[in-house]
Biopython code that builds the backbone (N, CA, C, O; Angstrom):
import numpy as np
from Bio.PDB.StructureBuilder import StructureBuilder

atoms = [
    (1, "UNK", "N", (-10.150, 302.887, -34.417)),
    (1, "UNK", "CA", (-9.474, 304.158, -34.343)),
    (1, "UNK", "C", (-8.478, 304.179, -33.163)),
    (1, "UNK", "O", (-7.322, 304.581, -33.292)),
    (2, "UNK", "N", (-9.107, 303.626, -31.760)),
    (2, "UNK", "CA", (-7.751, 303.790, -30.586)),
    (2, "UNK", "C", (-7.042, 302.692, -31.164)),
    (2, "UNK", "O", (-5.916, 302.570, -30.682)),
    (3, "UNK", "N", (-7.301, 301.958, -31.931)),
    (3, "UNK", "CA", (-6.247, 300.546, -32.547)),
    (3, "UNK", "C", (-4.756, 301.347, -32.996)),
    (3, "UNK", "O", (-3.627, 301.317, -32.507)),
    (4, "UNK", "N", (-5.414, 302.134, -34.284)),
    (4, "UNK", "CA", (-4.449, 302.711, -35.286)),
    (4, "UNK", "C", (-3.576, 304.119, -34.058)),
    (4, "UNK", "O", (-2.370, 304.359, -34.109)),
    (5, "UNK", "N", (-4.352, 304.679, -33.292)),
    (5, "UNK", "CA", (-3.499, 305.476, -32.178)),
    (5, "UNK", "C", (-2.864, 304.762, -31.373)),
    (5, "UNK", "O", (-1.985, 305.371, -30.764)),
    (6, "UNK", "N", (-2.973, 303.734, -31.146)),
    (6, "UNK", "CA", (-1.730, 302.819, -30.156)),
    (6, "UNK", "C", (-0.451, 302.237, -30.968)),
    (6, "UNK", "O", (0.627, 301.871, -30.500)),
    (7, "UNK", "N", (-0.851, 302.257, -32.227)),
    (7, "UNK", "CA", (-0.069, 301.461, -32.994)),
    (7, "UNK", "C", (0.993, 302.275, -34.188)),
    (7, "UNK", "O", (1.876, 301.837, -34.926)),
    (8, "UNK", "N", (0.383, 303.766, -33.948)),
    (8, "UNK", "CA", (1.143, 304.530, -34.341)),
    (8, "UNK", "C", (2.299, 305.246, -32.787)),
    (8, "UNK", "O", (3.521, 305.333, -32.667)),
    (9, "UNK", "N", (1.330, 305.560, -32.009)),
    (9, "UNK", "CA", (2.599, 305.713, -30.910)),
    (9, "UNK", "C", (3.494, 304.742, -30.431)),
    (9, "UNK", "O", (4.572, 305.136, -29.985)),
    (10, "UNK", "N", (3.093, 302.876, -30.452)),
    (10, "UNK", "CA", (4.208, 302.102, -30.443)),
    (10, "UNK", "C", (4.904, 302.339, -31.779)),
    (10, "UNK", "O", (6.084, 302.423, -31.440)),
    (11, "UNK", "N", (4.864, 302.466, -32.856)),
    (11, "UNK", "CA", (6.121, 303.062, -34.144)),
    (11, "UNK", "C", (6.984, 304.074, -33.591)),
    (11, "UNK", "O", (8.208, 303.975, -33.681)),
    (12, "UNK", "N", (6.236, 305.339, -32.849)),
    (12, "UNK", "CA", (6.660, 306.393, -32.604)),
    (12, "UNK", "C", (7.519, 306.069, -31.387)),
    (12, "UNK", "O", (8.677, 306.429, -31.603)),
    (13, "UNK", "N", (7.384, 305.585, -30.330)),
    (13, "UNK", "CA", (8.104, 305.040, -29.421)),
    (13, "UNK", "C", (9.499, 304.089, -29.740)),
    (13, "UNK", "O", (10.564, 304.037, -29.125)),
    (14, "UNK", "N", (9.240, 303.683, -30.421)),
    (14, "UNK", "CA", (10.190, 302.439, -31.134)),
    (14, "UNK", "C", (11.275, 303.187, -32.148)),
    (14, "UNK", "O", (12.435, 302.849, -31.914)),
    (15, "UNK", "N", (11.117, 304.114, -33.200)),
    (15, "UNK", "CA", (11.572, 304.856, -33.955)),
    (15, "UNK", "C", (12.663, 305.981, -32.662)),
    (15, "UNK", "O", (13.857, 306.276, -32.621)),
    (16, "UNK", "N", (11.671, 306.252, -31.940)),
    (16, "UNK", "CA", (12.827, 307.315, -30.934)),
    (16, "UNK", "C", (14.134, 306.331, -30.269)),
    (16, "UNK", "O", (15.281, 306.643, -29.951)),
    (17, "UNK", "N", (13.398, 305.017, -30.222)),
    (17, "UNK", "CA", (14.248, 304.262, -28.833)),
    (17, "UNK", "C", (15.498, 304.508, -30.324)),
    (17, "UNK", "O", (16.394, 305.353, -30.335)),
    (18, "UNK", "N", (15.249, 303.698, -31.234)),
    (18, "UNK", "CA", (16.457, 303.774, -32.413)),
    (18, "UNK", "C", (17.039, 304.926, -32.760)),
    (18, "UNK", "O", (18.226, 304.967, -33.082)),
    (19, "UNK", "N", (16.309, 305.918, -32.731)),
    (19, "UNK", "CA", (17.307, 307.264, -33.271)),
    (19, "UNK", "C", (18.071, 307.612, -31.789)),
    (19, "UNK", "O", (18.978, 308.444, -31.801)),
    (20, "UNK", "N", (17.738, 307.050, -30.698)),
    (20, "UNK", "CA", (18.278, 307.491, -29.186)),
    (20, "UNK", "C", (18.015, 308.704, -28.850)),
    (20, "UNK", "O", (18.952, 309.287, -28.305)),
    (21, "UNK", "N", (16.795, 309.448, -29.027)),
    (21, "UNK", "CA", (16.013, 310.004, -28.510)),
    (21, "UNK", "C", (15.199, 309.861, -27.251)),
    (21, "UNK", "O", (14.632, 310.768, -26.640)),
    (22, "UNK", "N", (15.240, 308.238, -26.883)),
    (22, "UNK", "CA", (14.718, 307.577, -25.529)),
    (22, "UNK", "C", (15.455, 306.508, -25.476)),
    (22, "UNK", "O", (15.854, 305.853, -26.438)),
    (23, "UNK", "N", (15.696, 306.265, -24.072)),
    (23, "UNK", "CA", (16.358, 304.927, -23.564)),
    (23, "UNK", "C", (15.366, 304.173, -23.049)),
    (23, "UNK", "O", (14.217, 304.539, -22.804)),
    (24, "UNK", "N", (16.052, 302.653, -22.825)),
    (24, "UNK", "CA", (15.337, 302.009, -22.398)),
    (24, "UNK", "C", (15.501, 301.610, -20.702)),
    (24, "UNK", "O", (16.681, 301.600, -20.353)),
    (25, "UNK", "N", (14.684, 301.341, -19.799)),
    (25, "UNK", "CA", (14.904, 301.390, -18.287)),
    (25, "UNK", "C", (16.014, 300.697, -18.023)),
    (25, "UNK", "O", (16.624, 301.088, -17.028)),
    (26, "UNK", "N", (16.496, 299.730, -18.640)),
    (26, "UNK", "CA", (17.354, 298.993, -18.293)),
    (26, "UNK", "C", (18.601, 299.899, -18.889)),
    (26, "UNK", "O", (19.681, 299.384, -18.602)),
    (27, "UNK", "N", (18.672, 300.647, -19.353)),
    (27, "UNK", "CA", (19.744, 302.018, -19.921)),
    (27, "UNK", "C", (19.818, 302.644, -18.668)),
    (27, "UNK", "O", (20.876, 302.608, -18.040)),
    (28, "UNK", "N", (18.745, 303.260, -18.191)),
    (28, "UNK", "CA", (18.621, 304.741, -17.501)),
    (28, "UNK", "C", (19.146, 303.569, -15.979)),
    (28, "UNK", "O", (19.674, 304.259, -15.107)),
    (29, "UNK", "N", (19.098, 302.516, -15.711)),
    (29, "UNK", "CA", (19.364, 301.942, -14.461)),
    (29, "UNK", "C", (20.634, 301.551, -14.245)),
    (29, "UNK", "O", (21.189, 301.409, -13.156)),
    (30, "UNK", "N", (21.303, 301.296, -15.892)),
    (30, "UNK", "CA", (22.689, 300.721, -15.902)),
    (30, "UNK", "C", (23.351, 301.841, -15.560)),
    (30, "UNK", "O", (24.037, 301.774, -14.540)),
    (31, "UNK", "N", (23.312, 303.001, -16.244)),
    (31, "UNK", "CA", (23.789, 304.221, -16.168)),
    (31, "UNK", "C", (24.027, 305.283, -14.861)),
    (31, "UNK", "O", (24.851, 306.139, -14.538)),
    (32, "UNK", "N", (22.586, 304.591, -14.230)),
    (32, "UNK", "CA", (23.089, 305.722, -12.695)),
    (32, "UNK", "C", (23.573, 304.436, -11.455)),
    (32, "UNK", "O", (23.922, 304.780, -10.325)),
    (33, "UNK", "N", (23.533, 303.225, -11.803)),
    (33, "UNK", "CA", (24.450, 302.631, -11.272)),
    (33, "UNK", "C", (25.831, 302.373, -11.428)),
    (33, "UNK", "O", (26.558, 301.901, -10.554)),
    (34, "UNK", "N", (26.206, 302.737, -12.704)),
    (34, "UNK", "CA", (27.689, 303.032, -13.249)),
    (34, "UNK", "C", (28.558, 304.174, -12.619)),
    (34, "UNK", "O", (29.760, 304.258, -12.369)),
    (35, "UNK", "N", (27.105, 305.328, -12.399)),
    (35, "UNK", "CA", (28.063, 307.083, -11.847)),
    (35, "UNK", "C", (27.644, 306.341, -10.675)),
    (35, "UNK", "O", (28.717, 306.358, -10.072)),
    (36, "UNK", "N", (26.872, 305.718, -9.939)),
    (36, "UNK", "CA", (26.823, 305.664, -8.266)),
    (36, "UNK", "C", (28.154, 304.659, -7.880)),
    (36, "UNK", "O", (28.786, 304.577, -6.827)),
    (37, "UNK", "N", (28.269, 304.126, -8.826)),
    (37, "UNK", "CA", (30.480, 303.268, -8.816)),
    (37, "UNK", "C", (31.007, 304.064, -9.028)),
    (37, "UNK", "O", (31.849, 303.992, -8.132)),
    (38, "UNK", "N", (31.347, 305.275, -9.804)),
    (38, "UNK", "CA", (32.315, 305.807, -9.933)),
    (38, "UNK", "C", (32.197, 306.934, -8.561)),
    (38, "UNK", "O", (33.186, 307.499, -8.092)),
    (39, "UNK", "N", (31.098, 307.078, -8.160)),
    (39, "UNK", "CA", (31.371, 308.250, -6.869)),
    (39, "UNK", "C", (31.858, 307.420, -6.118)),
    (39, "UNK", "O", (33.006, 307.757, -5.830)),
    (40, "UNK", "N", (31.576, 306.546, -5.676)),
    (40, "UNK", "CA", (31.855, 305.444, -4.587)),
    (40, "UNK", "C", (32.911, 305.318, -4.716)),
    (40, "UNK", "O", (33.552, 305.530, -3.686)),
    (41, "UNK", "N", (33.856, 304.861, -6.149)),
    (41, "UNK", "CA", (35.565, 304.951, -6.178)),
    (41, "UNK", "C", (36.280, 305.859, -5.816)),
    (41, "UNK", "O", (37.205, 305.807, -5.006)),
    (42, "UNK", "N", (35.665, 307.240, -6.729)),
    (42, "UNK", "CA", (36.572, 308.210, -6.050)),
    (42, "UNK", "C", (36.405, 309.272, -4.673)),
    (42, "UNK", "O", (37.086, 310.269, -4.435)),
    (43, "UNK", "N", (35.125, 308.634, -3.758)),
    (43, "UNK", "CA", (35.495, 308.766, -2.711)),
    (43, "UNK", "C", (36.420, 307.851, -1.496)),
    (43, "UNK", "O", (36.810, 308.231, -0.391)),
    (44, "UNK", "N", (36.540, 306.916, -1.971)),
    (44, "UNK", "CA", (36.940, 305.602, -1.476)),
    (44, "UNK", "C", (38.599, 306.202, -1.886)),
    (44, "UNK", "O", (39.468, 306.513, -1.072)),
    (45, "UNK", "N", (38.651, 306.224, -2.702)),
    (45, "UNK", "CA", (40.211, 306.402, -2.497)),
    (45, "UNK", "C", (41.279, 307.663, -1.965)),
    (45, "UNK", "O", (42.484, 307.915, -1.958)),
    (46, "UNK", "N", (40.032, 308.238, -1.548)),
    (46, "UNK", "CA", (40.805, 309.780, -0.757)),
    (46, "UNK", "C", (41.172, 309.188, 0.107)),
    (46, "UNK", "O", (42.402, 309.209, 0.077)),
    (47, "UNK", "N", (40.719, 308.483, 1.135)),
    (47, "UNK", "CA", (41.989, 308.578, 2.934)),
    (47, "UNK", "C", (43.615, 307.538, 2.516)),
    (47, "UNK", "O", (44.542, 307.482, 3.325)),
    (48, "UNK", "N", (43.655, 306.797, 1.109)),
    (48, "UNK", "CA", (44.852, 306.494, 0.460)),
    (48, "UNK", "C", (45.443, 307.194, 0.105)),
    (48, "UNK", "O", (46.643, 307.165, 0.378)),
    (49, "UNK", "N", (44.880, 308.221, -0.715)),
    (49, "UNK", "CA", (45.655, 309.504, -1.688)),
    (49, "UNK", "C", (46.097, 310.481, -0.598)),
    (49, "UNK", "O", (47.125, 311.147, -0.722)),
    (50, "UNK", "N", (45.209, 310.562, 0.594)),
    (50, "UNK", "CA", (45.444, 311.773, 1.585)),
    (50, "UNK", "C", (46.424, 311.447, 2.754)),
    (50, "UNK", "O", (47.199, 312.311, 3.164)),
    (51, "UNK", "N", (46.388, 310.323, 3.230)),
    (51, "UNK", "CA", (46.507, 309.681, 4.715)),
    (51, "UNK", "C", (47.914, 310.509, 4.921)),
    (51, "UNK", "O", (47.847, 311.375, 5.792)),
    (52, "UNK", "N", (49.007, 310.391, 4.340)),
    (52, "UNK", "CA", (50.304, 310.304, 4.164)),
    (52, "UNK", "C", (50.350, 312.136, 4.300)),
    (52, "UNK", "O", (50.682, 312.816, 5.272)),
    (53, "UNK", "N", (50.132, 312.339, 3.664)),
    (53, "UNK", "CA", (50.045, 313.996, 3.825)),
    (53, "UNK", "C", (49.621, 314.188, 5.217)),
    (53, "UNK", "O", (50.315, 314.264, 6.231)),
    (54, "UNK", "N", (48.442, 314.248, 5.082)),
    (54, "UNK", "CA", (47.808, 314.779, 6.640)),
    (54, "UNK", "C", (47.529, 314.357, 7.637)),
    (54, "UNK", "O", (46.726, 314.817, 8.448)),
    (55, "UNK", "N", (48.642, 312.703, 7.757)),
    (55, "UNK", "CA", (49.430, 313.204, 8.915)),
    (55, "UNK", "C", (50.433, 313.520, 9.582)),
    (55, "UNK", "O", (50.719, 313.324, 10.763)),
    (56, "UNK", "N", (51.187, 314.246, 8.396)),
    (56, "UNK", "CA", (51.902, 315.185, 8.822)),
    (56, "UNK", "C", (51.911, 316.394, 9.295)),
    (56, "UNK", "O", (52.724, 316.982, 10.008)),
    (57, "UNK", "N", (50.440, 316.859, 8.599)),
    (57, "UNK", "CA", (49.899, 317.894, 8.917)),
    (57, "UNK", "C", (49.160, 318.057, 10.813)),
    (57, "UNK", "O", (48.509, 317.185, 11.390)),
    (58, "UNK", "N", (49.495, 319.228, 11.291)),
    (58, "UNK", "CA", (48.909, 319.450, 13.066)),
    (58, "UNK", "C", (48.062, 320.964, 12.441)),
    (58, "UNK", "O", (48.313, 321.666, 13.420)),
    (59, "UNK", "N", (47.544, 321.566, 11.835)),
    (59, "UNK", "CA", (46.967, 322.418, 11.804)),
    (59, "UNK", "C", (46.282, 322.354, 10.902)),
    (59, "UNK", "O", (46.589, 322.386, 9.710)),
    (60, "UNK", "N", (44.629, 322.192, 11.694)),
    (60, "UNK", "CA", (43.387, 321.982, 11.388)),
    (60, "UNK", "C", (43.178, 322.438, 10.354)),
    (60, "UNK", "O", (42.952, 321.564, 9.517)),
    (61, "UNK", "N", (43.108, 324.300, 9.654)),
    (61, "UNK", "CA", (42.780, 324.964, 8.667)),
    (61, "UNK", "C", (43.409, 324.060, 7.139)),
    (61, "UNK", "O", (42.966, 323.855, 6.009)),
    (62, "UNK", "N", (44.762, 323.681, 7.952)),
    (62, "UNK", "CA", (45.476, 322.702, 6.334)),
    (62, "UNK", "C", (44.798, 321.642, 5.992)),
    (62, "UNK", "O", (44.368, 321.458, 4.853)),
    (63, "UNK", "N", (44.600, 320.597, 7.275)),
    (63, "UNK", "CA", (44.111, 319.916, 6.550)),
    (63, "UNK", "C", (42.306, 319.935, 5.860)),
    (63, "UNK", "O", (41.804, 319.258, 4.963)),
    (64, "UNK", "N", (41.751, 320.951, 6.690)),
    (64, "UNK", "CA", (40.980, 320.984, 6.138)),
    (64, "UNK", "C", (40.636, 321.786, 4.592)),
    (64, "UNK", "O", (39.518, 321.975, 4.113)),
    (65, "UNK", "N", (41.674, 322.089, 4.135)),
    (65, "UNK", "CA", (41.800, 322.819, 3.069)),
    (65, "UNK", "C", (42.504, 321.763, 2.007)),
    (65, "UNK", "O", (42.827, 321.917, 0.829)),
    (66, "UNK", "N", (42.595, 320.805, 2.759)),
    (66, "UNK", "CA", (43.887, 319.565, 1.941)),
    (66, "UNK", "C", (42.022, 318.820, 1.604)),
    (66, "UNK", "O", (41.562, 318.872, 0.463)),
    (67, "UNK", "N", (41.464, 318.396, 2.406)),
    (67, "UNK", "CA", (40.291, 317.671, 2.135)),
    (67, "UNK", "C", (39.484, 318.292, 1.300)),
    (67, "UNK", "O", (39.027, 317.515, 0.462)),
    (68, "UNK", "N", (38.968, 319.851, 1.145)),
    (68, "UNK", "CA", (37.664, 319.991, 0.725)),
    (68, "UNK", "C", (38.486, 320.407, -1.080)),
    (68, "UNK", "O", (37.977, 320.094, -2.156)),
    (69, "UNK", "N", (39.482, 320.969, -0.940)),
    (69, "UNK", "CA", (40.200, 320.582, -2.526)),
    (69, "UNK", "C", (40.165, 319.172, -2.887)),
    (69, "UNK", "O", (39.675, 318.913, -3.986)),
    (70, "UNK", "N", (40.564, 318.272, -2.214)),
    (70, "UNK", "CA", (40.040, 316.657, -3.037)),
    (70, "UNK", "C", (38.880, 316.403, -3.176)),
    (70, "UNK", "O", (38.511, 315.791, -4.178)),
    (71, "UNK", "N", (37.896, 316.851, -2.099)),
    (71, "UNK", "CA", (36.565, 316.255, -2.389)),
    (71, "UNK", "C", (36.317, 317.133, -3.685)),
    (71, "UNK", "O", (36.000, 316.452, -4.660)),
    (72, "UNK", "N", (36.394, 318.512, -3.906)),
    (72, "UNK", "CA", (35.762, 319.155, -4.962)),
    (72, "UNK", "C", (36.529, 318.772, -6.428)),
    (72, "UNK", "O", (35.966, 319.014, -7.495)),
    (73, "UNK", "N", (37.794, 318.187, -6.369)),
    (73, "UNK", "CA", (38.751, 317.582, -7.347)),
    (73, "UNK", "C", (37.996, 316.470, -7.911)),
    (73, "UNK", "O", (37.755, 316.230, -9.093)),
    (74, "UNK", "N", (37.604, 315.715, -6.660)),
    (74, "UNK", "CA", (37.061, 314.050, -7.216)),
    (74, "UNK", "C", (35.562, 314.656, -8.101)),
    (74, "UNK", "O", (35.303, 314.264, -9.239)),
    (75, "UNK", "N", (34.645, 315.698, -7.307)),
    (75, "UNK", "CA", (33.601, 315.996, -7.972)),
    (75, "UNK", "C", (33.542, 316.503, -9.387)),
    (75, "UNK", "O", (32.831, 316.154, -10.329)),
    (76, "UNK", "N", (34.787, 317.719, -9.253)),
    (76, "UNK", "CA", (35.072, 318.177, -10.695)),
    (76, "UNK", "C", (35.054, 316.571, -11.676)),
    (76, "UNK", "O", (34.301, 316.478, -12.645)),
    (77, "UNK", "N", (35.669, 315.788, -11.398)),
    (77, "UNK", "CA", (36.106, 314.182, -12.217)),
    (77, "UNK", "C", (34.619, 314.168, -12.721)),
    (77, "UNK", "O", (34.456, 314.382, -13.923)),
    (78, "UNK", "N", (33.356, 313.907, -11.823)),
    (78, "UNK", "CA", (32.305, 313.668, -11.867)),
    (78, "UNK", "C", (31.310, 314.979, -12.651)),
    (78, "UNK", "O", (30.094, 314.836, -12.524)),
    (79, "UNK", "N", (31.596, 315.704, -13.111)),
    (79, "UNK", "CA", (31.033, 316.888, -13.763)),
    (79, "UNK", "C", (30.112, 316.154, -15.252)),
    (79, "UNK", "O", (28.911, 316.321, -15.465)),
    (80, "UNK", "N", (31.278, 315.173, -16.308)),
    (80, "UNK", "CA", (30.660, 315.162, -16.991)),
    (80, "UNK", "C", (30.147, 313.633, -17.257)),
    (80, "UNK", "O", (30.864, 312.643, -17.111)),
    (81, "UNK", "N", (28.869, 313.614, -17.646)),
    (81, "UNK", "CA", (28.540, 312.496, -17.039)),
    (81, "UNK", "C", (29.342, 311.706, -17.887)),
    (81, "UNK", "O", (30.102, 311.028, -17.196)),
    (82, "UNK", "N", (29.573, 311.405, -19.720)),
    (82, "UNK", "CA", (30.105, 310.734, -20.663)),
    (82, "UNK", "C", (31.359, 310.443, -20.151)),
    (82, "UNK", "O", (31.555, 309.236, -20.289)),
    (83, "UNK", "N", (32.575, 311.163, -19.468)),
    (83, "UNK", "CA", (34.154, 310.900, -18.571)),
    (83, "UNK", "C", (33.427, 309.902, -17.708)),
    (83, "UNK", "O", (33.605, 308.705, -17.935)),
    (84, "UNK", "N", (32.526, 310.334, -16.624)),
    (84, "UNK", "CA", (31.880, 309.346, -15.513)),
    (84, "UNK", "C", (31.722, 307.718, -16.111)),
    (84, "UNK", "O", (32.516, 306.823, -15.821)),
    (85, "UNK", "N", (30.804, 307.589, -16.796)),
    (85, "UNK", "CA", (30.458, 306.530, -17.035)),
    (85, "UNK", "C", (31.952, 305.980, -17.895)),
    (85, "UNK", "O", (32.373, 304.871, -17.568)),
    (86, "UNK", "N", (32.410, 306.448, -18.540)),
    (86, "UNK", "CA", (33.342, 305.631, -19.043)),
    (86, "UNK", "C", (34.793, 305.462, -18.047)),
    (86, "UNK", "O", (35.671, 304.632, -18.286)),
    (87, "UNK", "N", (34.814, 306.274, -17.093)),
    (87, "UNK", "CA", (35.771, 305.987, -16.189)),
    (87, "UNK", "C", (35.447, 304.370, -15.588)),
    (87, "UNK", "O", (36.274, 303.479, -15.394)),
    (88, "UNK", "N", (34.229, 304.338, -15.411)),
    (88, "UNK", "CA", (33.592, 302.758, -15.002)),
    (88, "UNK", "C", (33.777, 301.494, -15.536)),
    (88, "UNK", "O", (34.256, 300.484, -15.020)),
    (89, "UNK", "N", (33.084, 301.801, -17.250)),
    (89, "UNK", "CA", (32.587, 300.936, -17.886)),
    (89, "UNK", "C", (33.588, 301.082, -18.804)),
    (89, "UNK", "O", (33.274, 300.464, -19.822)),
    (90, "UNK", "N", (34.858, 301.722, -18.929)),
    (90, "UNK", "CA", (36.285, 301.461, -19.921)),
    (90, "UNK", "C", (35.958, 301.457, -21.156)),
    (90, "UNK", "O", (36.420, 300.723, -22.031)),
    (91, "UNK", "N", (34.710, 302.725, -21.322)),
    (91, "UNK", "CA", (34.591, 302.713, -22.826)),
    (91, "UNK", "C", (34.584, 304.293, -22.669)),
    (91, "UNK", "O", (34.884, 304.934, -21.662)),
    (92, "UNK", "N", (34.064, 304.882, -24.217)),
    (92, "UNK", "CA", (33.926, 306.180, -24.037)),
    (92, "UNK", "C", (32.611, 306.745, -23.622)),
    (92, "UNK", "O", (31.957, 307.658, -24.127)),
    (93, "UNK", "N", (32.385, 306.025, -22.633)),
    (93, "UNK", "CA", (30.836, 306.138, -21.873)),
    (93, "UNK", "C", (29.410, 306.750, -22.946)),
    (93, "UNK", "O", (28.488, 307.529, -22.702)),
    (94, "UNK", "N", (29.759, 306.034, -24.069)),
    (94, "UNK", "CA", (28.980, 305.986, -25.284)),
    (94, "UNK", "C", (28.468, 304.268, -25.154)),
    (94, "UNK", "O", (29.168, 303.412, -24.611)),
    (95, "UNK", "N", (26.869, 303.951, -25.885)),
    (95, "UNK", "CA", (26.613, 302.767, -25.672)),
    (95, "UNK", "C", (26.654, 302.342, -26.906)),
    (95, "UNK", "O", (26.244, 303.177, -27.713)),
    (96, "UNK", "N", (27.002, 301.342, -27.350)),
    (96, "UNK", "CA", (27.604, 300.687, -28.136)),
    (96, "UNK", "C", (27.089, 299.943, -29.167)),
    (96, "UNK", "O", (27.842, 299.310, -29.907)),
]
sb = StructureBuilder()
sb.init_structure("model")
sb.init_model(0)
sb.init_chain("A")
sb.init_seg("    ")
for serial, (resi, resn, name, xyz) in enumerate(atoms, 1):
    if name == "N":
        sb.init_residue(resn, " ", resi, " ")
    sb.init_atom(name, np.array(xyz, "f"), 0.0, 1.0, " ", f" {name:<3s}", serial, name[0])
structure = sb.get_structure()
């Protein structure tokens, strides 16, 4: 009897992984190492995108109003995770 209950929840387990109802660890690991690259890029490239601007800028309130609009710009980027991952992985952050 626990035979036929293990062997129906490995079907049941196996049937979800295929309909993608569950991933597999090596999914859920690829995936938040993909968005932990893409935060890492688009924080990495603010003092390039910014430098030139602010320092031209001498008053503190600007530039700090020049920074917390990019940081919340790059985050907005990061909102959805499917844009995220495919900003990375150059697909439509769909697995394949």
């Amino acid at each position: 009897m626990k035979l036929t209950a293990a062997r129906r929840a490995a079907i049941e387990m196996e049937n979800n992984l295929r309909n993608g109802q569950m991933h597999t660890t090596e999914d859920v690991e690829r995936g938040i190492k993909t968005l932990c690259l893409n935060i890492r890029s688009r924080l990495l490239v603010l003092p390039s995108k910014l430098s030139a601007e602010l320092a031209t800028r001498s008053n503190q309130a600007e530039v700090f109003d020049i920074l917390h609009e990019a940081i919340y710009e790059a985050l907005d980027g990061l909102a959805d995770v499917n844009t995220s991952l495919a900003d990375i992985e150059g697909s439509d952050g769909k697995d394949d």
